[in-house]
Each structure stands twice: as C-alpha cells, then as structure tokens.
N, C-alpha and C positions, 0 to 999 in steps of 0.2 A: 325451320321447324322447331316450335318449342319442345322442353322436358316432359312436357302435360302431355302432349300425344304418344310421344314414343312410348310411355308409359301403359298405355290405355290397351284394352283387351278388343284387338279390332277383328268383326267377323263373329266366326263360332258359329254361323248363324243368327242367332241373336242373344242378350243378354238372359232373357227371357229362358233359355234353352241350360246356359252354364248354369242360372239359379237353380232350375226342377231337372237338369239331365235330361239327356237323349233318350226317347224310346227304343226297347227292341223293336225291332226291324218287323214287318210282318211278311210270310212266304208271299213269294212274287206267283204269278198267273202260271198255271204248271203245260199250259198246252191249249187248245180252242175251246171254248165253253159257251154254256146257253142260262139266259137269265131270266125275267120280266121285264127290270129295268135295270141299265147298269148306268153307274153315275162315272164320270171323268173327271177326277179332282179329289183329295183329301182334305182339303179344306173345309172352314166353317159350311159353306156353300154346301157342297156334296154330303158332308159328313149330317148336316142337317137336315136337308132333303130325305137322306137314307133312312133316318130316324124318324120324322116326321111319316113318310109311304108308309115305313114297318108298322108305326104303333097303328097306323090309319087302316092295315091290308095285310093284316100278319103274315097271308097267304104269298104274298109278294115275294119273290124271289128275285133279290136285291145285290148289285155284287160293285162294289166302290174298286176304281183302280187309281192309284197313287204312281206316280213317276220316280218318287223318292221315299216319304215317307208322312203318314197326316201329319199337316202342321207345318209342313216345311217350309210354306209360300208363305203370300202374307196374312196366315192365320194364326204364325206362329213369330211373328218380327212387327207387328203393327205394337200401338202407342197403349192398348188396353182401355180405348173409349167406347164404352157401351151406349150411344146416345142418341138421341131422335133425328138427325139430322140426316137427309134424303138428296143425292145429286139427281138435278132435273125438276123439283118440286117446281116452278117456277114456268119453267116451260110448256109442262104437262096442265098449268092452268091456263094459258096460251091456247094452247092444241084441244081441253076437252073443256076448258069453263072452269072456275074457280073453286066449286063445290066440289068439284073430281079431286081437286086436289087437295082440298081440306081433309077429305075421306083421306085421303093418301097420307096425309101429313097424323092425323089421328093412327091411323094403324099403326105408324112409326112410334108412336109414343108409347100405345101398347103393346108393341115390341120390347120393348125396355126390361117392362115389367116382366113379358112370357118369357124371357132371358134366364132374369131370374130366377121365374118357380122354374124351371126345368134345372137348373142347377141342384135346385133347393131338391124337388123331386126327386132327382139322379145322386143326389148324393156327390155334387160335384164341387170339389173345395177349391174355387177357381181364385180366392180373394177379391169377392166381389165387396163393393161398400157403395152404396147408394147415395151419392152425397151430391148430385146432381153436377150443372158443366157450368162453368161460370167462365164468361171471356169478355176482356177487360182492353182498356183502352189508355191508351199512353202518349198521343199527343193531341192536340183538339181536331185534329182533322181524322183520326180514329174517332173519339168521343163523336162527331158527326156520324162519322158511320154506324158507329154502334149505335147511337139513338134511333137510325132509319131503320137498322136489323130491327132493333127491338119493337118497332113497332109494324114491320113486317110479320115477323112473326104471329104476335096476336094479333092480324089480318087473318092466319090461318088457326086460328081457335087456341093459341096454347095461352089461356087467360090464369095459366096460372107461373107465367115468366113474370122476372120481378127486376127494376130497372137500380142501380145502386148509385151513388155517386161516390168520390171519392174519400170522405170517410165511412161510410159502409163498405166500400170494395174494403179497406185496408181494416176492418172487421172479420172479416173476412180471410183474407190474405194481404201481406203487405211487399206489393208488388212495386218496384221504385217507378213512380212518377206518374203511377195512376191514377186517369179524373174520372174513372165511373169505369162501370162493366153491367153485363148483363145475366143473369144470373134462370135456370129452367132446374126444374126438379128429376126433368126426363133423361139422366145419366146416371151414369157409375164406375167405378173404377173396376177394372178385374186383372187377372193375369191370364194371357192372352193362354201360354202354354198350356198348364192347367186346366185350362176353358175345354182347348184342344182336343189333349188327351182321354178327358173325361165324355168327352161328346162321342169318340172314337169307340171308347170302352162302353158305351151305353149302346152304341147302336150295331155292334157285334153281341149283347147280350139280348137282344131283340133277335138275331139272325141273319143279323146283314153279314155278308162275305166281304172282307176287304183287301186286296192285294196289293203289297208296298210294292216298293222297286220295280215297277210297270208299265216305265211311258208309253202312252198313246200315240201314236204317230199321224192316225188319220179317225176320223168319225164319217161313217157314213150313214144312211138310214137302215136300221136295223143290226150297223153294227161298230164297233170299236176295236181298231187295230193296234197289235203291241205287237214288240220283236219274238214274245213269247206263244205266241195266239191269236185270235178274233174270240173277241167275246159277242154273242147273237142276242137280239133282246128286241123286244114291241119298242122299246123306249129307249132313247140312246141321252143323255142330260150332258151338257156341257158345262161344267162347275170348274173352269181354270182361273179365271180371274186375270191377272195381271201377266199368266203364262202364255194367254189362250194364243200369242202369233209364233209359238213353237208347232203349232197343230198344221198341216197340210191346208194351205187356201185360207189360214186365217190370220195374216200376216198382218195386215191393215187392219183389222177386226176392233180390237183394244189395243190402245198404244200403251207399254209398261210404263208408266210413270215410277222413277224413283224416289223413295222415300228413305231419308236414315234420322238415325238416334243414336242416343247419348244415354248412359244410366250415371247415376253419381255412387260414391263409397254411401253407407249407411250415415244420414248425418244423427248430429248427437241432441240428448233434449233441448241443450241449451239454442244450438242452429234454429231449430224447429219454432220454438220461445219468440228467436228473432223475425221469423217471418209469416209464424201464425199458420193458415192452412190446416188449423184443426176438422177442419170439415170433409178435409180427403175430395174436394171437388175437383175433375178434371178440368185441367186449363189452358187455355185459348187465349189467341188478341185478337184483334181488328189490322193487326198490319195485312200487306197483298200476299207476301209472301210471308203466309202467317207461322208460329210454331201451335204446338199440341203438348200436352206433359201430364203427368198424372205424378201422387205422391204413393210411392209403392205400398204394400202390405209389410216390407221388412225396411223403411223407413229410410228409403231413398226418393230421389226423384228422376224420374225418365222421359226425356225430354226431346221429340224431333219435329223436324222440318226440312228442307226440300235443300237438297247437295246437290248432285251433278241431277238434272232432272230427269236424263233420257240417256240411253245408248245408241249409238248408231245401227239399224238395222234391226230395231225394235230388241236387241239380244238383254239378255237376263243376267244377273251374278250367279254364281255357286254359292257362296258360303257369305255373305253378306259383307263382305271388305270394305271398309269406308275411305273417303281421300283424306287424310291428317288434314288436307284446308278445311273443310264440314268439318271436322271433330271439333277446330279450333272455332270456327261459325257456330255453331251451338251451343260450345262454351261462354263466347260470348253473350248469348243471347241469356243462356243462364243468370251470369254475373251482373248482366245489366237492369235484369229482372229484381236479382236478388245480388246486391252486392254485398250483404255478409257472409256471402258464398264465395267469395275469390279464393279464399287458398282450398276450397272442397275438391277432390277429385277426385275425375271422371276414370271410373273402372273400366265403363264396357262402349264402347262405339260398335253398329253395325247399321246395315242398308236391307231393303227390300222392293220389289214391284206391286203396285198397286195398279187395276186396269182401267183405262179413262176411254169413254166412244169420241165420237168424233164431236157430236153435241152435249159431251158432259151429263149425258143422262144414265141414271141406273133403271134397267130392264129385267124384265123374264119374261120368255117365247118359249112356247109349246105350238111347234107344225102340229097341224092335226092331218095332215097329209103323208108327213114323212114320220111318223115319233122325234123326230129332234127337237132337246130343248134345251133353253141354257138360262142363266141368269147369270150377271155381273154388273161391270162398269160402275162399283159402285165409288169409285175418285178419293176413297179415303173415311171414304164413312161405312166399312162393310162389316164389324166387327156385329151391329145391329140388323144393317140391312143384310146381311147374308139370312137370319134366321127368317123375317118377314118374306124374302126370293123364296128360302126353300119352299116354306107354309105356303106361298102359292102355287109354286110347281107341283106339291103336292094333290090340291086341289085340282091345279087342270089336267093331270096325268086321270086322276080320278073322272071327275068330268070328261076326257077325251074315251076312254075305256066302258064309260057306265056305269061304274060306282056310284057316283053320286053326279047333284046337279050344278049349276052356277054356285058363287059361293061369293061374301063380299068382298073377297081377296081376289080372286078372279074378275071383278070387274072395276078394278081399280086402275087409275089411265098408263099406267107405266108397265102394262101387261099386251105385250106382241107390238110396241112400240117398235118403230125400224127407224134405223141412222144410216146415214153414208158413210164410206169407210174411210179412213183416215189419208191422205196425199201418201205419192210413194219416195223414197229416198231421193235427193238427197233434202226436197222441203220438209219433210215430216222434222227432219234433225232440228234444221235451219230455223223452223217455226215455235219448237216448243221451246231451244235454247235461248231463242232470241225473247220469246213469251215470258220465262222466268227473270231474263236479264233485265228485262223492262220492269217488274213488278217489283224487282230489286231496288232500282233507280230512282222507282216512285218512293218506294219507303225511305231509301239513304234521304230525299229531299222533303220529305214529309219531316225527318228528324232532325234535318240542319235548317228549315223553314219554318220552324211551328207554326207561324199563323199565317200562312199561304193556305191551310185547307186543300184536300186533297187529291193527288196530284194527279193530271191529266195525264201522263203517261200511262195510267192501270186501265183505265178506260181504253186505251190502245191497245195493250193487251188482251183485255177482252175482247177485243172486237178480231186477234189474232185467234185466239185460243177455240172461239164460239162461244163462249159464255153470256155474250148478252145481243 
C-alpha cells in the first residue's frame, strides 16, 4: 500500500458531501398516512418527479420517502456530468425504428438545457458551467472507436458535435498521448450535492412532504411499507435506482453496479497552465473500461471509474469506503492522463451504486392497472436522465388520472419498456466480475499492442454483459 492512499479521505459518503456538509436530517414518517402520489427515493429521480407533479397539479398531495436522507445514493456520489447521453438509445431503434429514437436522443439534449433553467429559476447554486463533454482517445484503436461514435452519433441528429484531432484536442486539453476526441455542446459540469439539496428545498417549497430516515420495505399497489407506517396513495413511483434489490421481490430487478472516485487537493494556476482545460469540459475516453472526470468549481479535479464492480448478493455500501487498490487505479489513471500531476494529491476517495437492467436500457413504467411506477436503470448517465424519467412520469401519472392527454414524452420508445430480470447468484456475481476483468484485458492490450486495433476480448464482453 502506498503513503498516497493511507493519506486519502476514504468514504464520508462522498467528497461532494465533506465540500457543502451534510444536511439536517428531515422527521421520519410519524405513523400510517394517505397521499395522491407518494414517490420512493430521495434522489434526483423522486426528488424531480415531486417537483415536476407539484408545479403541474399544485392540488397533488405529494409525500417523498427517503431511507436515509436526499442525496444519499447516487445523487449525491456520482461524477457531476450533466450530459445527453441515454443507456438503451440503440436498442430502442432496434425495437421501435430509428426515428423513435432520434426523438429520444433529442429530448436528451433538451434535457441539458431544462437542467439548467430550473437551477437558474430555483435559485440553485449547484456550480453548473456549460462547457460541453469532450472524450478523447489515446491509442489508434480508441481513435477507431471514437471516429465510429462520432459519427454515430450525428446518425442521431446531434449535427452539432465537432470531431478534434490531436492538436485541437490538446487545445483544448492536453491529455498525454492523445490523437483526437470528440467533442458535443450538450453538457456541463455541476456539483452533484448542491444540485441535490437545492432540488429538495424547491420541491418542499411547492408542498411536497418529504420524510428522511424511512426505508421502504415493500411497494405494493396503492401502498408503500416502512417500519414506521404504510403510506396509501392512487400512485405508488418507484425512484431507487441503484438501491431498488433492497425492496421486497426486487432482487434481480437492477443489478447495483459500483462506481468510485477520486477528488485531487485544489491544484495551483501554474498546474492548470500545464494542462489547459480552460473550458471546464467534462471528460471522458474511448477505453472499455472507460473513466469520467470533470474540473471542479473550487479548482480540483474529480475523477472515477469502475473498482470492484459488484457485490455479492446484489448488497450496497453504507458510507461509500473505497479499496486503497481503486484509490491507487485512478490515481494512475490521473497521472497517466496528466503527468505533471504525479506528486498532486488525492484528498478524497469514495464509491457508490448505480442501477443497470438486465439489457442495459434506461426506462419509465406507469401500470395503468395497479398506479406503480418507476423509472431508472439509467448505467451511469442518470444525473440528466433522472430529470427527462421524472418529466415523463409526470405526464403519464397525469395522462393515467385525466389531467391531461399523450404528451411527446409519453410516447417516447423507452416508456413501459420490459427487461428480463437479471440471473440469480452465484452467475449474476460470476458474470459481471468476469465482464469488467475482460474489458480490463482488452484495454491493458490495446495499450501494450498500439497497432493491433481493438481488441476482441470487449466484443466478448459485450456479448456477456447484453450490450450488443
């Protein structure tokens, strides 16, 4: 074990949490209660939806229940990438025809933006900066891949992504050993917490009820079970995300996928100078086992990618504890990125779950049969897609009740989508460790092979995971 990890501030929840501090707590569920709709989850999910029904149905009698406290999951530990990027886009042209999912890939974008003005509106000082996502490629069998994203993408209408080569990337940013990246306007950096908090506090100033400390134990139609009560409601919303196989029967549902990060000390102008990044663009590569990073509002950079991937028996962390091997894995990945960063150090390491279906696709279902409805599975891109799920869920809650009618977000093809549920122990384990080991493989030999071109083991993967 090196001096650089023992050093490092592991947990806390997340880094995200020691910079803005913990919230007070909000009173837990006092006894049985009756609602309209009550949502399951404090998260962007829930927290959004809440806000969205209210401004929509002021009459709505709205009641969020939280397990721990908003923000605790991964709304309050993810990477801070506000960006158009949708799991499932790909499939869902497959399944409904290419235009469905153009429309689907456009909302995303607009998403972005509606992020935004509601910040802007709300008065929420989330340290958002618009500086779009730029991800970049670093050996030629990346650069391959990245040239087929790129033009993927403007397959689905975003004609206004911009393709770089290796001295525009390092314009840009000067990332060691990069021959091109791909560069979209439809991102932004924010702080995840602050996002949180602020969303929390807006949609309790609307009316929503929200109760911390209140795990749910079970969902059924018309009602939501905690150790403290049954809350009763037309509308029961499933908004856990990467928790949801804590919930009674939904074990196999979402597989938690693990996620950790890295934060760095504040670097100095001179650091900054060396590696450019004026543009504050959240950043990405083209490796399998890719990383994420963004350059913070108080002049660090925060930087993760995929540790131990799973836990045995779908279970969760408490407080986000990361393994010193990931602290030391990111580390590298940093330095190798940025080698005038090697003596920089790393204040804060921590983990979280993210929820993946079994086909990698992100959903929202409203039974019009039972009121249940949920949205997730969004694999790592939820900080956007949460708010685009809520804005639907809202509509089809409204649509289900008579409020109003179809709406274009309602008939978008990742709406009442069904997945099979994930294999039961001990393959589920076997499957996804063995999935990450391999995508590892392919990268180590993509970077000890540069002109092998890319490596047939990820394709293997894929074809383990459901991806392609």
């Amino acid at each position: 074990m090196s001096s650089s990890a023992t050093s490092v501030v592991n947990g806390g929840i997340s880094f995200w949490y020691a910079d803005d501090g913990l919230p007070a707590v909000r009173e837990p569920l006092s006894g049985d209660a009756s609602a309209d709709v009550v949502v399951v989850g404090g998260g962007y999910t829930g927290l959004w939806t809440a806000y969205y029904l209210k401004k929509a149905a002021p009459f709505l009698r709205i009641t969020v229940l939280e397990q721990k406290f908003c923000g605790y999951g991964a709304s309050g530990r993810n990477g801070g990438w506000l960006y158009n990027g949708i799991a499932g886009r790909d499939r869902y042209a497959k399944l409904h025809g290419h235009e469905a999912a153009v429309r689907l890939q456009r909302a995303m974008n607009d998403t972005v933006a509606e992020v935004v003005a509601v910040t802007e509106a709300e008065g929420i000082d989330a340290g958002v900066h618009r500086g779009g996502v730029l991800e970049v490629a670093t050996t030629p069998a990346q650069l391959a891949r990245l040239r087929a994203f790129h033009e993927h993408e403007l397959s689905y209408g975003e004609k206004d992504r911009e393709l770089y080569g290796a001295r525009q990337t390092a314009e840009r940013i000067r990332v060691a050993g990069a021959v091109g990246s791909s560069w979209t306007p439809h991102g932004a950096r924010l702080h995840p917490v602050k996002l949180v908090k602020g969303l929390a506090a807006a949609a309790e100033a609307l009316g929503v009820v929200i109760h911390e400390s209140t795990p749910v134990t079970e969902i059924r139609p018309k009602h939501a079970v905690t150790p403290y009560g049954t809350v009763r409601a037309s509308y029961v919303l499933r908004c856990t995300e990467g928790f949801t196989a804590s919930l009674r029967g939904q074990r196999r549902t979402w597989l938690p996928m693990n996620s950790s990060m890295i934060a760095t000390e504040p670097l100095t102008d001179e650091q900054w100078a060396a590696i450019g990044w004026d543009g504050r663009e959240t950043l990405g590569d083209m490796a399998h086992a890719y990383m994420y990073a963004q350059r913070t509002a108080d002049g660090r950079i925060a930087l993760g990618g995929r540790g131990v991937p799973y836990r045995f028996g779908s279970r969760t962390d408490n407080d986000g504890r990361t393994q010193d091997a990931t602290v030391e894995a990111l580390r590298e990945i940093l330095t190798r990125f940025f080698p005038a960063l090697a003596g920089v150090r790393v204040e804060h390491a921590w983990s979280g779950v993210l929820g993946v279906p079994r086909d990698w696709c992100a959903t929202v279902t409203l039974d019009r049969a039972t009121g249940l409805g949920w949205a997730g599975g969004y694999v790592g891109s939820g900080v956007a897609t949460a708010n685009l799920a809520a804005r639907t869920l809202r509509d089809l809650v409204q649509q289900d009740s008579g409020q109003a009618g179809r709406t274009g977000l309602t008939e978008l093809p990742w709406v009442n989508h069904k997945v099979r549920r994930w294999e039961p122990e001990p393959f589920r384990w076997l499957g996804v460790h063995g999935m990450y080991a391999t995508y590892r493989a392919a990268d180590r030999r993509e970077l000890l092979r540069p002109g092998a071109g890319s490596s047939r083991l990820a394709r293997v993967a894929d074809r383990v995971a459901g991806r392609s």
